[in-house]
C-alpha positions in Angstrom: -6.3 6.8 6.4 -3.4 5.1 3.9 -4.7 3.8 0.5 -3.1 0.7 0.1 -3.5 -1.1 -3.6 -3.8 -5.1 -3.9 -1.6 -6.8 -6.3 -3.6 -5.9 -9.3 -0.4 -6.7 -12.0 -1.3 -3.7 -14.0 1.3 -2.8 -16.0 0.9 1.1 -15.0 0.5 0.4 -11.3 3.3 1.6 -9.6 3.0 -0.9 -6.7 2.8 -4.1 -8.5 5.2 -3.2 -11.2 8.0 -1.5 -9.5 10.2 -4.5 -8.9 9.6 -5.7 -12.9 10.7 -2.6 -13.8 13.7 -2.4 -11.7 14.8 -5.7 -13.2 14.0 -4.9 -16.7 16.1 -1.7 -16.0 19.1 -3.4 -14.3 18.9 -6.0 -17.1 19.4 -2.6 -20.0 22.3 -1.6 -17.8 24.6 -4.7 -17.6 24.1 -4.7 -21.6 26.0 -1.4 -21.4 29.5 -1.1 -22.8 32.0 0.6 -19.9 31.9 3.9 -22.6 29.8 7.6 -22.0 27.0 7.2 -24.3 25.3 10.3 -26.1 22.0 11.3 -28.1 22.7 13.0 -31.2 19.8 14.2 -33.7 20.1 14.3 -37.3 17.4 16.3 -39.3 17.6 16.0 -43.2 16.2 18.3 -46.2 13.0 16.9 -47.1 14.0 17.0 -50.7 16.7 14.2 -50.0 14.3 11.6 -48.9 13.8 9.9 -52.3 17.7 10.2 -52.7 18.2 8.8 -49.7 15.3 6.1 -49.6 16.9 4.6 -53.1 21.0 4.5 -51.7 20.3 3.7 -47.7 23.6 1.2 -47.2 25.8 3.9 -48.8 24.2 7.1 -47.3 23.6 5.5 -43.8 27.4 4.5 -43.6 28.8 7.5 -45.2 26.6 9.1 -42.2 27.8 7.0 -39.3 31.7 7.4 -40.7 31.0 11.2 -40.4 29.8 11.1 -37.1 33.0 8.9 -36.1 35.2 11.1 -36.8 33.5 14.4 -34.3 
C-alpha cells in the first residue's frame, strides 16, 4: 500500500511545498550575476571586537578591499 498525503500546505511537507520551493529557488538563481561565486570565512581576535564595533565603515571596507585584491 502507497501513502499518499493531501494537500496539507505545510511548509515542511515535501508534497505540498515542492513546487514553492522550486520557484522560490529559480527566482535566487536569475538574481545571480554570470560570475563563480565563493564562501569565504573570516574569524577575528576576540580582543578586537570593541575596536572594531566603534570604527565598522572603516574596518569593514578596509576588509572587503583586502579581500579584492586575493
Amino acid at each position: 500500500m502507497d501513502v499518499s498525503f493531501n494537500s496539507c500546505r505545510n511548509r515542511h511537507c515535501p508534497k505540498c511545498q515542492h513546487s514553492v520551493q522550486q520557484e522560490w529557488v529559480e527566482a535566487q538563481m536569475s538574481k545571480l550575476l554570470p560570475v563563480g561565486y565563493f564562501h569565504s570565512f573570516l574569524r577575528s581576535l576576540q580582543e578586537l571586537n570593541t575596536l572594531v564595533l566603534q570604527n565598522q565603515a572603516l574596518l569593514y571596507s578596509i576588509l572587503i578591499k583586502s579581500v579584492g585584491h586575493c
